[in-house]
C-alpha positions, 0 to 999 in steps of 0.5 A, a space after each residue: 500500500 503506498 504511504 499517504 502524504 503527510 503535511 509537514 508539521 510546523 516545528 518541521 517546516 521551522 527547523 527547515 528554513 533556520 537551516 536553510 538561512 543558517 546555510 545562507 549565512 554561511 555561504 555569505 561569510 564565505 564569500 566575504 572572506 574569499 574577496 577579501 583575500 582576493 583584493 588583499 592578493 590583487 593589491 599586494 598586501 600581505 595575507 593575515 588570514 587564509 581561507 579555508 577549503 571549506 570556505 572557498 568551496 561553500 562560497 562557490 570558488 573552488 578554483 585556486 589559481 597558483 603563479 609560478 614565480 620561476 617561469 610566470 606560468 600561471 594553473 588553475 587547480 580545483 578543490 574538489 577534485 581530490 578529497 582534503 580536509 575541510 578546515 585546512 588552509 588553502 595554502 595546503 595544496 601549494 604542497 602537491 603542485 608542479 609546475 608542469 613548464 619547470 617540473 617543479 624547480 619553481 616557487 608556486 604562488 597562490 594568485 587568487 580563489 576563482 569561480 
């Protein structure tokens, strides 16, 4: 016999839209912090505060951009693809990255946190 509908009860409705604006919250303060560091990066000034995986993934730019300083080539690499801890700074990844021109005799960079 197939279940009926049930209406949801209020108390369930309630804890659904805190949820929901909970997750909205966090998604702005993420993407707050990721374009502050992009602008802090842009203009050159030095980085106090690093986002973290997490944040640049809720905040919908997974995307790092990392500037090799030896032959100024620039590769995107994207969060998502290799599972990291969530808490940890984006810098981490700086650690698995060569640069494919100068097979990894160069100093990567991060330039920025894209879309």
């Amino acid at each position: 016999m197939p279940e009926q509908y049930r209406r949801p009860h209020h108390h369930e409705r309630v804890k659904t839209t805190e949820a929901m604006q909970r997750a909205w919250e966090a998604e702005a303060d993420a993407r707050e912090m990721v374009l502050a560091f992009n602008v802090r990066r842009e203009q050159g000034r030095p980085i106090w505060a690093w986002p973290t995986i997490a944040a640049a993934i809720t905040a919908k730019h997974p995307w790092v951009t990392i500037l090799c300083e030896s032959c100024d080539s620039t590769t995107d690499l994207d969060l998502r693809m290799k599972p990291r801890p969530a808490e940890v700074s984006i810098r981490a990844v700086l650690r698995e990255v060569k640069c494919p021109r100068c097979n990894g005799h160069g100093r990567p960079r991060i330039v920025r946190l894209s879309q």
